[in-house]
C-alpha positions in Angstrom: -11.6 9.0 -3.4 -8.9 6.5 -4.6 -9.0 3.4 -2.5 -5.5 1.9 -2.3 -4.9 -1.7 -2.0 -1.3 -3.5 -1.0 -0.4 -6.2 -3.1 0.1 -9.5 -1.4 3.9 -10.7 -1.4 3.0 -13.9 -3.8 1.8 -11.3 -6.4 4.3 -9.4 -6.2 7.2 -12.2 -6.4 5.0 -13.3 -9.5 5.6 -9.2 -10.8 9.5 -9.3 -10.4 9.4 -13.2 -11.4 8.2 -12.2 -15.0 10.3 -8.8 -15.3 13.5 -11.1 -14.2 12.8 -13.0 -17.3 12.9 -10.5 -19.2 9.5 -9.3 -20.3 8.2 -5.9 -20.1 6.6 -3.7 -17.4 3.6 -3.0 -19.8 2.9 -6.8 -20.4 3.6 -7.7 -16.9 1.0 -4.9 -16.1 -1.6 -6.3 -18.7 -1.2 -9.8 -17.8 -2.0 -9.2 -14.0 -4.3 -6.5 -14.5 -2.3 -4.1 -12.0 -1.5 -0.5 -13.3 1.7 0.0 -14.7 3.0 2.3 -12.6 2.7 -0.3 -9.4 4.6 -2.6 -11.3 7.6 -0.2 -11.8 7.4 1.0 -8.8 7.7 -2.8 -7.3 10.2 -3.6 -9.6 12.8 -0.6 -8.7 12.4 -1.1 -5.2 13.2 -4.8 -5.8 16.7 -3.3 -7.7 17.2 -1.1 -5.2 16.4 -3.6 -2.0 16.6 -7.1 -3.9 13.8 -8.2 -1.6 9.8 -8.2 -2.8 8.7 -8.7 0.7 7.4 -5.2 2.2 8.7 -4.2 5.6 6.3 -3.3 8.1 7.1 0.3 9.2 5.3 2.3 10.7 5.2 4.2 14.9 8.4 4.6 16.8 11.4 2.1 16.8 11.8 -0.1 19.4 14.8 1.0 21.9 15.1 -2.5 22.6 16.4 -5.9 20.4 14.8 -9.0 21.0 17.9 -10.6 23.2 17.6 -7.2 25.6 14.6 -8.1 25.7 15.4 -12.0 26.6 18.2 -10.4 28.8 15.1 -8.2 30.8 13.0 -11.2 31.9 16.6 -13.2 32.4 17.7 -10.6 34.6 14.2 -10.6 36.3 14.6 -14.9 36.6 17.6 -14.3 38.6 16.3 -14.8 42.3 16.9 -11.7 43.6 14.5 -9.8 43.7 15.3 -6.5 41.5 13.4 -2.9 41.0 12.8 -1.8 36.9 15.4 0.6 37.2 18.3 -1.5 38.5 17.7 -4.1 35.6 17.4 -0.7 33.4 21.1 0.1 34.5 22.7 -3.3 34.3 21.2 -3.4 30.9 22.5 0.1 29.5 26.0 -0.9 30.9 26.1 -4.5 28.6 24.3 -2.8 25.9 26.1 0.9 25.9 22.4 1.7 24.9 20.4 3.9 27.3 17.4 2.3 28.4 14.1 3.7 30.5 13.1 1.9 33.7 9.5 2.3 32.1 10.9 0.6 29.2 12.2 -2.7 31.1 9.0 -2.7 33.7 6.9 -2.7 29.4 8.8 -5.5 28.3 8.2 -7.4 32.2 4.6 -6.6 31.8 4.1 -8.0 28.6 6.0 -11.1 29.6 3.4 -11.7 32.5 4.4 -13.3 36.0 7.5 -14.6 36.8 7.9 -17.1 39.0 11.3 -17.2 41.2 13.0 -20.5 40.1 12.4 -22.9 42.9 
């Protein structure tokens, strides 16, 4: 069974550092001892994305940004006392994205306690 390994992100800026200069993928390979194929690989998806840093992917996306989510515990902050599914609404209407009561009671929970402001 293969075992597959991820290249760190300074290793890989070191990669597309040498193939900017203008050497070749089989000497870039050689050098760092990394087969030639992940090298090309690296080095198209830097063309293509002109980033070497890999994005994390993987699971569902989030239905929620991080300022709905700032907006969730601002809306719960407010003083009045307010039920998941009310905060749900006012935040689909400002967003004009739909949003799940069990969503905004998620992000609450994962916030922790909220004090009223006093």
């Amino acid at each position: 069974m293969a075992r597959r390994n991820h290249l760190d992100d300074f290793t890989r800026g070191r990669m597309i550092g040498k193939l900017e200069e203008g050497r070749t993928v089989t000497s870039v390979a050689a050098e760092s001892g990394i087969n030639k194929s992940v090298v090309s690989r690296s080095w198209k998806a830097f063309q293509t994305t002109a980033t070497a840093v890999r994005k994390v992917v993987g699971g569902r996306p989030r239905t929620t940004t991080a300022g709905d989510d700032r907006y969730i515990i601002l809306q719960a902050k407010s003083g009045r006392r307010q039920s998941a599914s009310v905060i749900a609404q006012q935040l689909s209407t400002a967003t004009g994205r739909q949003v799940s009561r069990f969503t905004v009671a998620r992000r609450l929970h994962k916030r922790g306690p909220i004090r009223p402001p006093s």
